[in-house]
N, C-alpha and C positions, 0 to 999 in steps of 0.2 A: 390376083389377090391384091387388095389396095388396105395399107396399113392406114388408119386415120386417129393421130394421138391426139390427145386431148391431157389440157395441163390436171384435171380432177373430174372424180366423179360428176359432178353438177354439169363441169363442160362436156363429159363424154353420153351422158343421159338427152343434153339438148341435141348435139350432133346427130345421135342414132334414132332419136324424134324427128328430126328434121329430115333423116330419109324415108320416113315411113309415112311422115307426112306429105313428103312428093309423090309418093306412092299413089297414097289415097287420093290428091288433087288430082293427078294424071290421068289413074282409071278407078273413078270412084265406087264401082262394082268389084274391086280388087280384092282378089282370098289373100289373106293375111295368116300366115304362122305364127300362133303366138307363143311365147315361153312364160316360166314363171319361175322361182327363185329370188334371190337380194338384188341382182343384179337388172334386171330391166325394172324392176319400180320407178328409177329414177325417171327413163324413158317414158313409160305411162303416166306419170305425174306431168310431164310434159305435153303431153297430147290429149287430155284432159283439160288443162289451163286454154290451150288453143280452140277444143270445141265449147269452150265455156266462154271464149270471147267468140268465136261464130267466125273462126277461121277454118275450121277444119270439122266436114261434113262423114259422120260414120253410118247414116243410113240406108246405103245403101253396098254396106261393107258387110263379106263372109269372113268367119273368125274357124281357124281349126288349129288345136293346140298341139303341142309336141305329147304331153302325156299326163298320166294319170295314175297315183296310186291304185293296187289290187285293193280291195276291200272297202276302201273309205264310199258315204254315200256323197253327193252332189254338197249334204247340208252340213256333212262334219266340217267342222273352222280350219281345217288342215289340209282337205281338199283341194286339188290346183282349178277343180269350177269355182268353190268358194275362194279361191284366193284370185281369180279372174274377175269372179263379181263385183270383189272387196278393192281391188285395186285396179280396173280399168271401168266396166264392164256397165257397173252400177252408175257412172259419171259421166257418161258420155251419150247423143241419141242411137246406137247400135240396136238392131233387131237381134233379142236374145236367141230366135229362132234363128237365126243363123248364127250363132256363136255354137263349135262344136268342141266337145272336150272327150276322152276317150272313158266309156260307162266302167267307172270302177268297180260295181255293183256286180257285173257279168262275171257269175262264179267261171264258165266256161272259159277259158284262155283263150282257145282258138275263135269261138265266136264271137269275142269279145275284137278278136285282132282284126277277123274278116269283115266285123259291120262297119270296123272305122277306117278301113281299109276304101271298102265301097264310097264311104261318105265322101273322103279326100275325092276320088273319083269324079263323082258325081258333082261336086261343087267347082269341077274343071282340074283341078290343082293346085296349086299354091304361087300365088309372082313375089310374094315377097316373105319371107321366111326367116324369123328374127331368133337370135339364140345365144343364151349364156354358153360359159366353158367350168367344164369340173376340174379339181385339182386333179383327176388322172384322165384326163381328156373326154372325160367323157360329153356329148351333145345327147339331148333331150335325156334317156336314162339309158342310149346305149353302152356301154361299159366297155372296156375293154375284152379282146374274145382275139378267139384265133381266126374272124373272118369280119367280114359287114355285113348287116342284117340288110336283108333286101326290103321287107316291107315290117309293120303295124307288127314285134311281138310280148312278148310275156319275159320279165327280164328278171333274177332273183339280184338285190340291190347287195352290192359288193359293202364290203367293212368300212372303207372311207367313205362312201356315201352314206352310207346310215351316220357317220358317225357326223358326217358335215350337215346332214341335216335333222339332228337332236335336234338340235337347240329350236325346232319350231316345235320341239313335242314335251312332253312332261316328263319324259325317262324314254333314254332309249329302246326299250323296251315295248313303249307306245308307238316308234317308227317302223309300218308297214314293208314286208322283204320281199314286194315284190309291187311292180307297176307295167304296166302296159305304155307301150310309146314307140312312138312315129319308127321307124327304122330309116338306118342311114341310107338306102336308096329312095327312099320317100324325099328324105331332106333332100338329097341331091338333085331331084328333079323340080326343084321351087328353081322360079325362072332367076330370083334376087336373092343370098342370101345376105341377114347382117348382124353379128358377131361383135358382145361388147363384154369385155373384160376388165375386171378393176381389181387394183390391189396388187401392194409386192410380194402377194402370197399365191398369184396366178403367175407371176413372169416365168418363170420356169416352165412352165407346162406351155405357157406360150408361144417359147423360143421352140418348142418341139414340135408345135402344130406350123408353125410359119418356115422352118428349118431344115426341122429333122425327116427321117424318111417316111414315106406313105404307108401306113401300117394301122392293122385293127386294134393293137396296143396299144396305139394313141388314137381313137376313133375321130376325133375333129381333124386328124390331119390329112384326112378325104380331102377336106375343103381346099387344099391344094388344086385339085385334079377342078372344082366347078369354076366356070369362067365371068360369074359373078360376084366375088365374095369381098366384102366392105368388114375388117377387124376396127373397129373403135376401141382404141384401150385409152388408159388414164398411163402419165408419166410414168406410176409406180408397177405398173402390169408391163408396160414395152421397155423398161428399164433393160431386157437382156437381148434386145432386137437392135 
């Protein structure tokens, strides 16, 4: 695990751009994990400015996201397809037909888990696999549990995360309890993973994933155990590292 600080935001969003954009120059057919949240915009806003000056080629890049609200469709503004379109997706040359996000729509759970199960699959796997951190560790929406989820399931969204993410809805009330998403042996099988962190309101839960013991209580601190993993934090997030 390679810790990589950066003095702020701005600087930890170009860093964590600049590996994914070695990525892409390296093997430009490369499957790409992508996340969504506060936290990588920064990142996308970079690798956009790069395919806008004609440095960095996405056509012939696969995209498969970490997850997806139950219920929402593709076109609600809350959606992580809409929030993929909205902040990467629409700005760059990408073939939207390879860009894969898990079908919120699929009232069925389990065949909701196993079609996006297949996709990963099919599209070979993942080499580079990009991912925020929740204030209770949680990566893409696994939560904390008494185990790691081996693949793609149906996850009921715990009290802190509904309540971390109101504020992209009108009342809590409006945030969806339940989402579909990647499971921790999925992540762990992307050949790259890279992990960016911001804020003195993450360092805590930081110091637990880099530190403390391997547990499904704190679900990112699998990323111990993969032998590729890249944390980019800001000062204010490695402040307890």
């Amino acid at each position: 695990m390679v810790i990589c600080k950066a003095k702020d935001y701005k600087e930890l969003s170009r860093k964590a751009a600049n590996i994914i954009s070695a990525q892409v120059i390296l093997k430009p057919d490369c499957v790409l994990g992508l996340a969504t949240g506060s936290s990588p915009i920064g990142t996308y806003e970079e690798l956009i400015q790069w395919n806008k000056r004609g440095d960095l080629d996405f056509s012939a890049v696969t995209t498969v996201n970490l997850d997806e609200y139950k219920g929402l469709s593709p076109e609600n503004d809350q959606s992580y397809r809409y929030f993929m379109n909205t902040n990467l997706f629409n700005h760059v040359n990408i073939d939207k037909s390879r860009t894969f996000v898990p079908d919120g729509l699929e009232p069925d759970a389990e065949k909701a888990c196993k079609d996006y199960d297949a996709i990963v699959e099919k599209v070979g796997g993942i080499d580079l696999q990009l991912l925020g951190l929740g204030h209770n560790g949680h990566i893409g929406f696994n939560e904390p549990a008494d185990a790691f989820t081996p693949c793609t399931n149906c996850v009921d969204l715990t009290a802190s995360t509904i309540e971390a993410n109101k504020r992209f809805f009108e009342s809590e009330a409006d945030v969806p309890r339940q989402a579909y998403t990647m499971g921790i042996g999925t992540i762990m099988r992307a050949k790259k993973i890279v992990v960016v962190v911001s804020g003195q309101d993450k360092a805590e839960i930081l110091k637990k994933v880099v530190d403390g013991p391997i547990t499904p209580q704190v679900p990112a601190s699998v990323l111990q155990l993969h032998p590729d993993v890249t944390i980019v934090a800001d000062e204010a997030a490695a402040a307890l590292l």
